[in-house]
PAVO-454882 format. One record per residue (C-alpha): residue number from 1; residue in three letters; x negated, y negated, z. Coordinates in nm, 4 decimals, padded with zeros to 6 digits. Last residue first. Layout:
! PAVO-454882
<k=NUM, r=ALA, x=X, y=Y, z=Z>
...
***
This chain:
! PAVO-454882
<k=222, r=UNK, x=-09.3531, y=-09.8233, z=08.7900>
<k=221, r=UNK, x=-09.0971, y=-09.8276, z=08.4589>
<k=220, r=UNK, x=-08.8531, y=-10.0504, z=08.5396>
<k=219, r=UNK, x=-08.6139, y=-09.7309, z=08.6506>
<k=218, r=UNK, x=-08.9164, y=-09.6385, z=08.8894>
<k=217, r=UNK, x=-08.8497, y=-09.9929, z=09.1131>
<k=216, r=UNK, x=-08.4615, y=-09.9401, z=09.0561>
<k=215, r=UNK, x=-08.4782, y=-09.6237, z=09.2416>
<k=214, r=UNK, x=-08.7086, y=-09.7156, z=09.5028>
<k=213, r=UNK, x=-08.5089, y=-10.0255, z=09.5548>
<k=212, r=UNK, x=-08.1778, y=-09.8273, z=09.5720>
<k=211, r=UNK, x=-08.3316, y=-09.6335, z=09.8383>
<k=210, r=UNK, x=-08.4421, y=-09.8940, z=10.0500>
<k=209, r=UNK, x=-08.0747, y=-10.0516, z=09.9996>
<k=208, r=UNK, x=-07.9568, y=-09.7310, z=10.1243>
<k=207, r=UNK, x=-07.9078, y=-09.8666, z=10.4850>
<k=206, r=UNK, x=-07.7648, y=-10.1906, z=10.6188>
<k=205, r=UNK, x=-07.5236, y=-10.4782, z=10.4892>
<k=204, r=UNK, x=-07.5945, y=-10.3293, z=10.1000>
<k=203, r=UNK, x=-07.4145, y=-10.5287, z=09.8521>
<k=202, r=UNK, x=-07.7000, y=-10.7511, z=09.8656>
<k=201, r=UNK, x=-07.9155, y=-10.5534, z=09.6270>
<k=200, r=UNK, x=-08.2857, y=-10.5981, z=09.7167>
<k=199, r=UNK, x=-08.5061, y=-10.8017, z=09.5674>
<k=198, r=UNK, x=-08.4361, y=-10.9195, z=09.1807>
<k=197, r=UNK, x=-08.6237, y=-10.6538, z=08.9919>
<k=196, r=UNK, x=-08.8272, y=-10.9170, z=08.8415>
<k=195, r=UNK, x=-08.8900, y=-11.0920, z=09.1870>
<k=194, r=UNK, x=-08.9926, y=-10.8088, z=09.3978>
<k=193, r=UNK, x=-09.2363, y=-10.6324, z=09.0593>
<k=192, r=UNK, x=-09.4504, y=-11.0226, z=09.0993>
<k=191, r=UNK, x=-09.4388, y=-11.0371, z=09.4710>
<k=190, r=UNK, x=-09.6048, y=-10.6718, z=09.4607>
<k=189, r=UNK, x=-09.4221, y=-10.4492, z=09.6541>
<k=188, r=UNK, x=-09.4442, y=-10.2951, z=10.0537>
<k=187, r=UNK, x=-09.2444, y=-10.1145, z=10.1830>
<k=186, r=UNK, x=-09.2048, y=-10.0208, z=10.6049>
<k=185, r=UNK, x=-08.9668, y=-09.8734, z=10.7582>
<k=184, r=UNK, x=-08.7413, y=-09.8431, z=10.4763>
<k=183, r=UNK, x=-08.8811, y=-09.5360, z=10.4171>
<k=182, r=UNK, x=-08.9518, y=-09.3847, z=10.0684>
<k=181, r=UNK, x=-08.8593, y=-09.3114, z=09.7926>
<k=180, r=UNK, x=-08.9036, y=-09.0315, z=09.4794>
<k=179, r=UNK, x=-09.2010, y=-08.9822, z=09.5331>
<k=178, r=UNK, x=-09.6083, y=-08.9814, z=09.4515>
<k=177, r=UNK, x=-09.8813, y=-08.9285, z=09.6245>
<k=176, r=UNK, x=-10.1441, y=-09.1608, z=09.7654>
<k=175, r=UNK, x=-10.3838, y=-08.9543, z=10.0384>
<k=174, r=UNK, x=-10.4787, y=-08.9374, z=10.3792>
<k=173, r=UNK, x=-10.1961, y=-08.7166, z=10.4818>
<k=172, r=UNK, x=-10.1252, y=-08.3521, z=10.3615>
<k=171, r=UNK, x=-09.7012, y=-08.3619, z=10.3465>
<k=170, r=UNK, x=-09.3932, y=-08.3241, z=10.5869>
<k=169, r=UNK, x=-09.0942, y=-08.1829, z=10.4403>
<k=168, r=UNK, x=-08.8679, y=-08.3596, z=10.1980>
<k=167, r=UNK, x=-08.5612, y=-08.5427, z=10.3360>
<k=166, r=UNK, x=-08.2506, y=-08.5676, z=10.0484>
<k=165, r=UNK, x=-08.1765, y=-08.2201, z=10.0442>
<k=164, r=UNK, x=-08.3599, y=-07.9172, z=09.8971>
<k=163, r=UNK, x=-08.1186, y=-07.6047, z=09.9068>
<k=162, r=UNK, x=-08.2387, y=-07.4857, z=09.5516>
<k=161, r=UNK, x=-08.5372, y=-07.4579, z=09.6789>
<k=160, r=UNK, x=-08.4285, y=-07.1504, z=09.8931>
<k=159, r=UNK, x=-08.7313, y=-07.0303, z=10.1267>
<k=158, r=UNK, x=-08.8645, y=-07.3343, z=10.1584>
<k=157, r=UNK, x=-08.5379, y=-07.5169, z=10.1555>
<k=156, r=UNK, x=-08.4287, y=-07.3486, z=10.4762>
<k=155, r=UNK, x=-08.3619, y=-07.7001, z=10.6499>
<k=154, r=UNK, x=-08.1470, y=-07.8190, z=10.3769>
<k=153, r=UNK, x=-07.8924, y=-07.5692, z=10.4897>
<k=152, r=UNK, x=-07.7854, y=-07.8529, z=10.7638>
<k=151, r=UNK, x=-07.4608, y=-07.9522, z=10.6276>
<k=150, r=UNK, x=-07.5496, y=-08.3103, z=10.6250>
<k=149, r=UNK, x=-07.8658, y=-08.2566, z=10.4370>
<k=148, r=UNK, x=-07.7344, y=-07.9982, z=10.1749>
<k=147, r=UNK, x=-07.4590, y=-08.1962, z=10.0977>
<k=146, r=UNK, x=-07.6958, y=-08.5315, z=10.0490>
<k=145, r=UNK, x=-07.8678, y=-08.3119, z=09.7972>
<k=144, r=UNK, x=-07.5946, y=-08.2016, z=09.5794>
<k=143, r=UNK, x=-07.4485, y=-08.5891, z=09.6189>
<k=142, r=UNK, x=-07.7573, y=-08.6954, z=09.4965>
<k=141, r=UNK, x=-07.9869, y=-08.9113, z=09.7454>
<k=140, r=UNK, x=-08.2661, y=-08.9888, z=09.5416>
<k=139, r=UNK, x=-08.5791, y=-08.7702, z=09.7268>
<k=138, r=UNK, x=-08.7278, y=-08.8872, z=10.0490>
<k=137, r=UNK, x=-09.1069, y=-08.9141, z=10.2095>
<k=136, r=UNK, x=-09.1532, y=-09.0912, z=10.4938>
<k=135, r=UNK, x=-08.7892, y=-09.1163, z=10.5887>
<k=134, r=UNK, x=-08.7661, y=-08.9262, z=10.9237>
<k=133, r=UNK, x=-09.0893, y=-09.0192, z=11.1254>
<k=132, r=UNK, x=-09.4660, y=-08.8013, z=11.0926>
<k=131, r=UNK, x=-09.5149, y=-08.7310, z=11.5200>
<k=130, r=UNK, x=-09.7410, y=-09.0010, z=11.7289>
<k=129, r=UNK, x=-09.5168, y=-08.9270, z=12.0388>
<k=128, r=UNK, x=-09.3471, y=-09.2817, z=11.9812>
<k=127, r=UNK, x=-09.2699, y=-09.1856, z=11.5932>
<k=126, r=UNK, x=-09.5135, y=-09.1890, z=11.3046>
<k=125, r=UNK, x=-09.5109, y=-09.4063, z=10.9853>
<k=124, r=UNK, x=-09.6872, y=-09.2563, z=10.6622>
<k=123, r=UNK, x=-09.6837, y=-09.5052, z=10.4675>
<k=122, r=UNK, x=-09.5018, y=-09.6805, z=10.1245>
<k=121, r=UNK, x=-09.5705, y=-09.8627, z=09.7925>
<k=120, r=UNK, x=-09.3507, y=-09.9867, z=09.5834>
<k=119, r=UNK, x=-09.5149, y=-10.0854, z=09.1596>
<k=118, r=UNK, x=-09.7815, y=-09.8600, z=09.1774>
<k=117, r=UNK, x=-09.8684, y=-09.8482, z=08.8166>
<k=116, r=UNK, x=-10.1858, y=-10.1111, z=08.9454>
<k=115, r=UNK, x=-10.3760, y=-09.8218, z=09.1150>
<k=114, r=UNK, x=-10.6559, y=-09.8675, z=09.3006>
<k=113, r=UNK, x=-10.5240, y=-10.2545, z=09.4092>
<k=112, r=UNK, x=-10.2318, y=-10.1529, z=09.5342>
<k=111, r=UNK, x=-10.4160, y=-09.8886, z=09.7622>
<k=110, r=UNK, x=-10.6576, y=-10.1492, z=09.8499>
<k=109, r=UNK, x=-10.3969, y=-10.3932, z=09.9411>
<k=108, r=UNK, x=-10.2135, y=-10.1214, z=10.1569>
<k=107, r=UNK, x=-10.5520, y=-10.0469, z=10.3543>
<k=106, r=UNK, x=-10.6255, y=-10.3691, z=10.3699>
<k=105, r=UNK, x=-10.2858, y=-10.4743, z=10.6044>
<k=104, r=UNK, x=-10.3444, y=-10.1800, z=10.7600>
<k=103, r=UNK, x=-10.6561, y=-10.2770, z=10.8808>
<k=102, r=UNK, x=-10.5663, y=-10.1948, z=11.2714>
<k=101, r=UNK, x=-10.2532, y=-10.0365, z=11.2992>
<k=100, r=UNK, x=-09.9491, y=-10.1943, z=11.2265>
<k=99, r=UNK, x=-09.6435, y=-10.1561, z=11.4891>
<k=98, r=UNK, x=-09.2451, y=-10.0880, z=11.4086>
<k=97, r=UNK, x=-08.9679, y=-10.1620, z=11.6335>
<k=96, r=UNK, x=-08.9189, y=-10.4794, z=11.3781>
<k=95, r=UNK, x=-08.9243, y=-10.3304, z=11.1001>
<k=94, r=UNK, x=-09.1652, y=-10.4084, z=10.8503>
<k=93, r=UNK, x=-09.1023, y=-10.5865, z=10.4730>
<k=92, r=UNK, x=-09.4627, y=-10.6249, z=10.3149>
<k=91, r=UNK, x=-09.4945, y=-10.8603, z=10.0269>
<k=90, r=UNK, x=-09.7695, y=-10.9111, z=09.7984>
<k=89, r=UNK, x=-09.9133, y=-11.1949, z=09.5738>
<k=88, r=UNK, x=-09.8459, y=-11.4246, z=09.9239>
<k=87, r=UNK, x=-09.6527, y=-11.7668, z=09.8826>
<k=86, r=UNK, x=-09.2767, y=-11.6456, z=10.1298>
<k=85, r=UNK, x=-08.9834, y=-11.8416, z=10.1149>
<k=84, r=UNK, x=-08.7769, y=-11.6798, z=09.8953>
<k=83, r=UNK, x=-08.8901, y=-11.3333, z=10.0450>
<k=82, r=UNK, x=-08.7693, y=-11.4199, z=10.4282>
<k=81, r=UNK, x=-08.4346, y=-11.4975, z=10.2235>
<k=80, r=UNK, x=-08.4285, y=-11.1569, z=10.0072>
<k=79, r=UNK, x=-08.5482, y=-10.9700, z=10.3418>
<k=78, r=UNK, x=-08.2214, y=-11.1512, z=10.5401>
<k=77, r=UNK, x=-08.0064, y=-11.0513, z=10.2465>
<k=76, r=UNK, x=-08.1276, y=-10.6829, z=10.2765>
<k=75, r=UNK, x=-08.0934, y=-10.6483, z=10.6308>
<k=74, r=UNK, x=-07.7518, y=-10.7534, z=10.7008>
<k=73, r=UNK, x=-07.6265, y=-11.1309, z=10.7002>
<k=72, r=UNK, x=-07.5945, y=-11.1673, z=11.0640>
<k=71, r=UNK, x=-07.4242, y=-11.4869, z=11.1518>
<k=70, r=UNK, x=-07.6046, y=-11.8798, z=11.1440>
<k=69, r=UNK, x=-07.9477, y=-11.7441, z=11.0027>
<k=68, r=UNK, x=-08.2608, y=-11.8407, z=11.1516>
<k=67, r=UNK, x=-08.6026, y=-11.8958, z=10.9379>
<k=66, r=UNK, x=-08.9284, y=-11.8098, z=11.1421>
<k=65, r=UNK, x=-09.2985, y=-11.8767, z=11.0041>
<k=64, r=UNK, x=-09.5836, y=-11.7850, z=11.2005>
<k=63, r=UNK, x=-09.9203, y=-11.7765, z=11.0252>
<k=62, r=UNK, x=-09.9284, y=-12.1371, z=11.2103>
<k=61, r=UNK, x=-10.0689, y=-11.9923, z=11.5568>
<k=60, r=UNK, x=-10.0213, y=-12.2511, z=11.7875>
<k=59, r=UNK, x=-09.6850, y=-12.1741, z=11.9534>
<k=58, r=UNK, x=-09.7441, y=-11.8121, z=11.9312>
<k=57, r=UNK, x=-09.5907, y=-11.7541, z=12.2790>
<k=56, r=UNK, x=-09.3251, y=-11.9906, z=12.2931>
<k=55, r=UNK, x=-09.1973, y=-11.9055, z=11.9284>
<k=54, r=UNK, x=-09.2297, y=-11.5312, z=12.0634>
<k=53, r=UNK, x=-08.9755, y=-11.6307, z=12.3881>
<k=52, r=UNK, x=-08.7110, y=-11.8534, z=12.1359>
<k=51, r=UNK, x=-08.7030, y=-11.5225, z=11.8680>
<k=50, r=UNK, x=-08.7022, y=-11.2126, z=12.2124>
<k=49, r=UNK, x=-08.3708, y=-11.4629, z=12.3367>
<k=48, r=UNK, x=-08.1396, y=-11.1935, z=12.3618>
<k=47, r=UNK, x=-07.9050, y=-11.3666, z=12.1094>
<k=46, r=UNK, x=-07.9797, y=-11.3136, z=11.7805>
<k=45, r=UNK, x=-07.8476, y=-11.4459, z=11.4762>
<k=44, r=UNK, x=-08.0112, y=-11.2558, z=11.2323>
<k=43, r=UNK, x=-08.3488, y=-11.3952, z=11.2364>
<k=42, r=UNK, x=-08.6093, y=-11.3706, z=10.9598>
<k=41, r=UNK, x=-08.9387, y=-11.3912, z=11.0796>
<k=40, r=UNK, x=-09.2057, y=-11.4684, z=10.8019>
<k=39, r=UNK, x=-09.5454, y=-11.3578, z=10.9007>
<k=38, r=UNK, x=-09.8381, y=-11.5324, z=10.6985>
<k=37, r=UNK, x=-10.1338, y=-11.3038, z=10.6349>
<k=36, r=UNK, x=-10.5453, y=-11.3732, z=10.5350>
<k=35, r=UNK, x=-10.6528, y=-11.0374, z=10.6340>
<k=34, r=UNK, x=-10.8040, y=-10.9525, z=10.9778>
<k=33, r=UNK, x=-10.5059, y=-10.7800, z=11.1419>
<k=32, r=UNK, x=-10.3919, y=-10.9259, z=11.4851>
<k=31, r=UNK, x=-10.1064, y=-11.1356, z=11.3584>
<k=30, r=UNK, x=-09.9112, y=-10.7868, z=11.2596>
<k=29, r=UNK, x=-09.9688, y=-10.6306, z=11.5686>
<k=28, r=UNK, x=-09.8732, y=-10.8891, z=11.7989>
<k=27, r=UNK, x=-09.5735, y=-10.9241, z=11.5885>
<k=26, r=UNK, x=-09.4688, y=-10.5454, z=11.6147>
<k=25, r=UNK, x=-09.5508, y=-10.6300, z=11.9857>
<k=24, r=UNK, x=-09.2954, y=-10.8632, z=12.0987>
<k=23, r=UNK, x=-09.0329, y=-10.6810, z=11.8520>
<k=22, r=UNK, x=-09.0262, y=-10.4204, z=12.0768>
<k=21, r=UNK, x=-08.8887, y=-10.6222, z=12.3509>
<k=20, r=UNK, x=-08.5366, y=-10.6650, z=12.1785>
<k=19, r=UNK, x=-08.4078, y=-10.6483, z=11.8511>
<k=18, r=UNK, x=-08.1559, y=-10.8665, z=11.8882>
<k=17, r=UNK, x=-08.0990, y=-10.8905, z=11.5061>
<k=16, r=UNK, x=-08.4852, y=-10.9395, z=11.3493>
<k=15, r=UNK, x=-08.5800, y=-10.8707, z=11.0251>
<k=14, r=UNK, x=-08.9349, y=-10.8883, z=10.9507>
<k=13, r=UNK, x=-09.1130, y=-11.0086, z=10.6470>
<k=12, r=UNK, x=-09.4978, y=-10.9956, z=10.6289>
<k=11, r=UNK, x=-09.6399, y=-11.1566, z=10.3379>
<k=10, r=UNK, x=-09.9761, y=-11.0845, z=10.2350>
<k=9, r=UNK, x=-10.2431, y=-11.3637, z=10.0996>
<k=8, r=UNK, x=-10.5140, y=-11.3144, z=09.7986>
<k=7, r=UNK, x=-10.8792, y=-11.1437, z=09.8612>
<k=6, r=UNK, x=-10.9056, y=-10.8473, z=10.0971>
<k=5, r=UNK, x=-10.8282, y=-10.6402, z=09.8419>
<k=4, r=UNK, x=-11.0037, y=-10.7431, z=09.5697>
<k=3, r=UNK, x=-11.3319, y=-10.8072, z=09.7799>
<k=2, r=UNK, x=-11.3143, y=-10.4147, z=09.9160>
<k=1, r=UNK, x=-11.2238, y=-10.3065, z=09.5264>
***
């Protein structure tokens, strides 16, 4: 499985809409991992400048791809555009406040690999304090559920199950398991599930379309 995974070339798509200084080192992070990569920077017509400064900085280093838009199309157009032109087998869309650890680029192969029903595939992503981040693990958002969240009784789901809301409670780590969604954060799909399912709907400027993918992604039947 170790050849497998570290064979073929991942796609790393990030949105960017003047997203400041932490972008600087989500891309440091994502051209430091081993694995044959190309990083496709799709930018939503920003204007702090972070796009023109990175260009400057990885010059030289050709893994680098950037594709401007004229206005801000949203997030999922700008991931359907960064996923038109990418050539890897998998794709990997990262936000841009967000940093890979080392290998994780392997890790996520490997786990594809492992299991070829996995058809989305998400990770545990931690806050600034090193803390599991909202997201991580999610159930559909039905209007029951979506009560219970807003409301706040979705907090005493333990004790009343019936309460569950859309956020499920923190699980063991170190392990695949299986849900309903996941974060946004960072997902990851094979090119070949991406393109039959169509990417991500574009009626969504910004949130739920992570959700809608992780439905539509189990509705095929992965």
């Amino acid at each position: 499985m170790a050849d497998a995974a570290r064979a073929g070339l991942t796609s790393i798509i990030v949105v960017a809409a003047d997203s400041g200084a932490p972008l600087r080192a989500c891309v440091a992070s994502v051209l430091a991992q081993p694995d044959a990569l190309e990083l496709i920077l799709v930018d939503n017509a920003s204007r702090d400048g972070e796009v023109e400064r990175l260009l400057a900085a990885h010059a030289a280093d050709t893994r680098l791809r950037v594709l401007r838009n004229a206005a801000n199309l949203g997030f999922g157009p700008a991931c359907n555009r960064g996923a038109a032109m990418a050539s890897g087998d998998v794709l990997v869309f990262l936000n841009p406040d967000c940093e890979l650890r080392a290998d994780t680029v392997y890790g996520l192969r490997a786990a594809l690999d492992d299991d070829r029903r996995i058809g989305l595939l998400g990770l545990c992503v931690l806050d600034a304090q090193g803390h599991p981040a909202r997201g991580n693990r999610r159930r559909d958002p039905s209007l029951r559920r979506v009560f219970m969240t807003l409301s706040g009784l979705a907090r005493w789901e333990r004790r009343h199950p019936g309460w569950a809301g859309v956020e499920m409670p923190a699980g063991a780590s170190g392990r695949v398991e299986y849900l309903e969604a996941v974060s946004g954060a960072c997902m990851v799909l094979p090119r070949a599930v991406f393109a039959r399912l169509g990417g991500f709907d574009e009626g969504y400027f910004l949130h739920v379309e992570d959700l809608d993918l992780c439905r539509r992604v189990r509705d095929a039947g992965w």
